[in-house]
C-alpha positions, 0 to 999 in steps of 0.5 A, spaced: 196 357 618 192 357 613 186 364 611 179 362 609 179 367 604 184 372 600 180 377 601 178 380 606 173 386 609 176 393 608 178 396 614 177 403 615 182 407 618 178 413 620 186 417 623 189 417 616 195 413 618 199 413 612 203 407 610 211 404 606 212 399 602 218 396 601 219 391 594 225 387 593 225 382 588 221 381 580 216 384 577 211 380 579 213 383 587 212 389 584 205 388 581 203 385 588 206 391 592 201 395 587 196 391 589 197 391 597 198 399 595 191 398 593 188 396 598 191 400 605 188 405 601 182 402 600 182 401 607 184 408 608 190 408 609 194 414 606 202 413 603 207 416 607 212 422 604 217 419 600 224 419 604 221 421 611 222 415 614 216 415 619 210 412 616 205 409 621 206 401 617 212 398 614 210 393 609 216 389 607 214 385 600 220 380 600 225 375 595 227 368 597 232 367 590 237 371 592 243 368 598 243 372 603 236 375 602 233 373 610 240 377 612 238 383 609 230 382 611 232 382 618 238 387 618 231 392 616 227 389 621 233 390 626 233 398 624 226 399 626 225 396 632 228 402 636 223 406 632 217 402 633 218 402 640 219 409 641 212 409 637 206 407 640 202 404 635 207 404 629 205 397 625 211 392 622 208 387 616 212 382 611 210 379 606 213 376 600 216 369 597 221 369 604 214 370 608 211 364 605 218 360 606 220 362 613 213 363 616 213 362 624 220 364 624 219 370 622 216 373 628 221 368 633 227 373 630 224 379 630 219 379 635 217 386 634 213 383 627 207 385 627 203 380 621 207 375 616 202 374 610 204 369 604 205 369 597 198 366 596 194 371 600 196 379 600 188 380 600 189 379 608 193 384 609 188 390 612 185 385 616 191 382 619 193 388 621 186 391 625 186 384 629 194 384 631 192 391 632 186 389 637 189 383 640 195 385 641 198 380 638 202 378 632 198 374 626 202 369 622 197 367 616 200 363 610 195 360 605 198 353 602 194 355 594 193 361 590 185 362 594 184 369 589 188 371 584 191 377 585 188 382 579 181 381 583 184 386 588 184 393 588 191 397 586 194 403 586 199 402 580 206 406 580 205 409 572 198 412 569 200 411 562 203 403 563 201 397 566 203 390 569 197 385 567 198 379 571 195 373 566 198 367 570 202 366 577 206 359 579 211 355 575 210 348 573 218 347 572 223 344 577 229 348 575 234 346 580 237 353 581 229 356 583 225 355 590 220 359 587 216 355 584 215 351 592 213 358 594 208 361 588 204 355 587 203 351 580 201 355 574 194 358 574 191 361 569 187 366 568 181 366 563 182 370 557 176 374 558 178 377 564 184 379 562 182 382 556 177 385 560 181 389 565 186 391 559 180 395 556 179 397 563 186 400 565 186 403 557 179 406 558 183 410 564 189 412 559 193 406 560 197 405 553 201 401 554 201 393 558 206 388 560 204 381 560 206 378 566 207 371 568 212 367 571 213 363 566 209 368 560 209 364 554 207 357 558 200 360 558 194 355 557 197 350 559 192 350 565 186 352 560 188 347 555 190 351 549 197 350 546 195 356 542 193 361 548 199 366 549 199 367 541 191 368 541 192 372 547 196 377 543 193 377 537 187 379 541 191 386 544 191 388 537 185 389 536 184 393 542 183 400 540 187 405 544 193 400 546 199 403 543 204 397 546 204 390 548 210 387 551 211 381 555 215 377 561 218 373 562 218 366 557 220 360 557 225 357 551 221 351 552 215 353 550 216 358 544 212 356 540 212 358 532 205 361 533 207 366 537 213 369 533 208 369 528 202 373 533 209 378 535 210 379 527 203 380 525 200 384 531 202 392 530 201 394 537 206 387 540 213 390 541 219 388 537 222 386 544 224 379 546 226 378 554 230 370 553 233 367 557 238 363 556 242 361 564 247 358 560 250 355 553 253 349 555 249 343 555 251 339 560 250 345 565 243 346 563 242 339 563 243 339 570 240 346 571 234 342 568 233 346 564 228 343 558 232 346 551 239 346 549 243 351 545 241 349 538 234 349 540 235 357 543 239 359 537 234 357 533 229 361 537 233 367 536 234 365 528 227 365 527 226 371 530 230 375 527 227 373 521 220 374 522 222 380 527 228 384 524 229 390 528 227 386 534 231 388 541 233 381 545 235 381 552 237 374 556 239 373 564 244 368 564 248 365 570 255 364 571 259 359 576 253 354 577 255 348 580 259 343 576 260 349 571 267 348 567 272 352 563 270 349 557 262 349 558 263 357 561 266 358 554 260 355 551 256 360 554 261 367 551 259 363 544 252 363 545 252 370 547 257 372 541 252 368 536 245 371 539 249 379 539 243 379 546 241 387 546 242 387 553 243 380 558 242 380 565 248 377 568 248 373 576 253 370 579 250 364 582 249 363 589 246 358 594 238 359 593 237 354 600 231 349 599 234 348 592 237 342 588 243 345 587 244 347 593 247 341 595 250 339 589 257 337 588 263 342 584 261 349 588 264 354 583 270 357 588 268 365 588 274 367 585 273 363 579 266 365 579 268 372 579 274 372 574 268 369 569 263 374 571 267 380 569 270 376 562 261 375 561 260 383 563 266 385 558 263 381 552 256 383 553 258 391 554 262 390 547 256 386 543 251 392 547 255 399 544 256 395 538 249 393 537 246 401 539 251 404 534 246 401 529 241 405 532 244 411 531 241 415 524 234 412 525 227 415 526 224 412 531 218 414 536 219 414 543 213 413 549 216 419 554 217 416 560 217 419 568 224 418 572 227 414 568 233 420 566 238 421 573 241 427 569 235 430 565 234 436 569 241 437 568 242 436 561 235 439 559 233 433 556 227 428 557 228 421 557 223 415 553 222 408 552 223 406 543 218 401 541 224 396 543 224 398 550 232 402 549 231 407 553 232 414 550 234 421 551 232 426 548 233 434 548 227 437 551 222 441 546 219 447 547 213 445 547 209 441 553 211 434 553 208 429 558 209 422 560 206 418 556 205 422 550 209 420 544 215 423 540 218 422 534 227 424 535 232 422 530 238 418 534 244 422 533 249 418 538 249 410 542 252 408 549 252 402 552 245 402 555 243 408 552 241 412 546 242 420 544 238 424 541 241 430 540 238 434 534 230 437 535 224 433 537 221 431 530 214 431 532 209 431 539 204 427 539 200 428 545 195 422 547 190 420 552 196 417 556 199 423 557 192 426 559 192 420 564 199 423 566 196 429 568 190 429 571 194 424 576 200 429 577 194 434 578 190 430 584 196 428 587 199 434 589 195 435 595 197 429 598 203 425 600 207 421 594 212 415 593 210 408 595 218 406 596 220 401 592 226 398 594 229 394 588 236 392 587 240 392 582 243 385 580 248 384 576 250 389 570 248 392 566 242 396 570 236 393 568 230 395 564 224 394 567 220 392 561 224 386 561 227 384 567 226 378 570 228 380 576 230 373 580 234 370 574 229 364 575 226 364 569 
């Protein structure tokens, strides 16, 4: 079925029924899990405590890219039957990439599901609910395109000094191994007016830091017109005042252009971070990925930032044991990987992604192989990510305070913070207030894999808008319950960093 309209009336719920969000999947369900947080508070709805397992609405927004992911989808929704059914009243809703593949099937093996919404139409969510609510019925309603775009709807982000900024949704490429462009549509475009007008907006809040986010960022303009679009859009973040950092995910090596070296270059507040994914160095391998580049196009890529970008930090996502996947091509990719000295990679073991090409190809990879090659992948990159830190150590740099990011913070007294190349920090804890989204200067004393030390005192504490925005949040919020639940998992190794993520490794 399809929905006459993405966004629908607001729903008041006069009992305060609170509500639990559960994402799985990339960054871009992250900011559509933001938007439907949005609008069950718009309609009154209140999230419940974090970890009390008792809310009033599950909403499950799901991931289709990953084997297994409906096997783990109704192992939760079987976990919350008995609940639901001593719970009069108690509402279950999935949403999400798998929601828009499997649709009626949902509600045929999980009977107790009372609304399944797609991709297309999270503006739907509240009313879905009343009317299962009212006729007592489950509702299914799965628009076929993209009727609103997601930014029109109201949010309820997770930060008060960073932001997700949604500048484009689909994919016009037909990589074998990703069903997502079948499930998020072709690409639509924003116009850049309306983007760079809710950036001002949210900085007018306190934000001071955005990421761009698109499925395949950088191919931006394309539905507009422009080939230029993505480099004019970062030019024109630069002159917005009171943005501090720009950074963007994910691109395409496809559409890398030079003009957007030269606007990363150029534009102070545009981070020097480059999430680039690579999948694979063997020809013949991305080739039957469908993968539009070779490796001397990627290492170019590369070369020319590192030439422009000297200090820049580049992560990658790269796939091990695609089908047909030899030792000599596997071998091509450690090469890539030794040459291109990536600050951090996000390695998948491929899977079978059903609805996909490669599915069905010939030359499976046997696990065992996979697995050994995995290992022989995760080992080089440890080696090449410490080396790569260690020449951090001795240098100044400005971290912006993060919140949450420090499992051993209490602990250790140390706070933790984000450099402007998205390494994450740890630093011992002034004596002086500091809150999330203010600014510190440190010197780095010490580097681990995945992480940097600095263990001497804070140079200097900039306190900024951000930080105030912090505040004032923490301030309201502690009258009321917290914590929208988001489930992420952890893929691969080493553990991701939410800036730069690609989440479902599709990109």
């Amino acid at each position: 079925m399809t929905s006459s309209s993405d966004r629908s009336p607001a729903v008041d719920v006069r009992s305060s029924k609170t509500y639990e969000i559960r994402t799985y999947g990339c960054q871009m369900n992250v900011h559509d899990s933001e938007r439907l947080s949005g609008l069950l508070e718009d309609a009154g709805y209140v999230r419940a405590p974090q970890g009390a397992d008792e809310a009033d609405v599950v909403v499950f927004n799901t991931c289709a890219v990953r084997e297994n992911a409906d096997n783990k989808l109704y192992g939760n929704l079987g976990h919350l039957a008995p609940k639901k059914a001593a719970r009069p009243g108690m509402q279950i809703a999935v949403g999400g990439c798998l929601a828009q593949k499997d649709r009626d099937t949902i509600v045929k093996r999980a009977p107790w599901v009372d609304v399944v919404f797609g991709t297309h139409n999270i503006g739907k969510l509240p009313v879905l609910l009343e009317r299962a609510r009212v006729q007592d019925e489950a509702q299914v309603e799965i628009a076929e395109s993209l009727e609103a775009f997601p930014s029109t709807l109201p949010t309820r982000r997770e930060s008060a000094y960073a932001a997700w900024v949604s500048i484009s949704v689909g994919c016009n490429n037909t990589c074998t191994f990703c069903i997502v462009p079948a499930l998020r549509g072709k690409e639509k475009d924003r116009r850049p007016g309306d983007i760079l007008a809710e950036i001002e907006a949210l900085v007018a809040e306190g934000v001071s830091e955005i990421t761009l986010l698109g499925q395949n960022v950088n191919a931006y303009g394309s539905d507009i017109g422009d080939r230029e679009a993505f480099s004019k859009l970062l030019r024109a973040c630069g002159k917005i005042d009171g943005l501090e950092r720009v950074r963007f995910t994910s691109p395409h090596p496809r559409d890398f252009t030079d003009d957007v070296i030269a606007a990363m270059a150029e534009t102070p507040n545009v981070m020097p971070q480059l999430h680039m994914p690579l999948q694979s160095g063997s020809d013949p391998v991305l080739k039957a990925m469908r993968r539009s580049y070779r490796q001397e196009r990627f290492l170019g890529i590369i070369e020319n930032v590192r030439a422009a970008i000297p200090h820049a930090a580049i992560s990658t996502d790269i796939i091990v044991g695609f089908p047909g996947e030899t030792e000599e091509d596997f071998e091509q990719t450690l090469h890539v990987v030794r040459e291109a000295r990536f600050a951090q990679a996000f390695t998948f073991q491929y899977s079978k992604r059903p609805g996909t090409p490669a599915a069905e190809m010939d030359g499976q990879v046997p696990k065992k192989v996979v697995q050994e090659r995995y290992e022989r992948l995760v080992a080089l990159q440890e080696e090449i990510s410490w080396e790569e830190n260690k020449k951090q150590v001795g240098r100044t740099l400005e971290l912006m305070v993060a919140e949450g990011e420090g499992r051993k913070d209490g602990t250790t007294h140390r706070l933790s913070g984000r450099a402007p190349d998205s390494r994450l920090v740890h630093f011992t804890k002034p004596d002086q207030e500091v809150r999330p989204g203010d600014v510190v200067t440190v010197e780095i004393t010490y580097a681990a894999p995945h992480h940097l030390l600095a263990e001497g005192p804070v140079l200097d504490v900039r306190r900024t808008r951000a930080g105030d925005a912090w505040e004032k949040r923490n301030a309201a919020e502690k009258a009321k319950p917290v914590g929208v639940m988001l489930g992420l998992p952890k893929i691969g190794a080493p553990e991701p960093l939410p800036a730069v993520a690609s989440g479902c490794g599709c990109d």
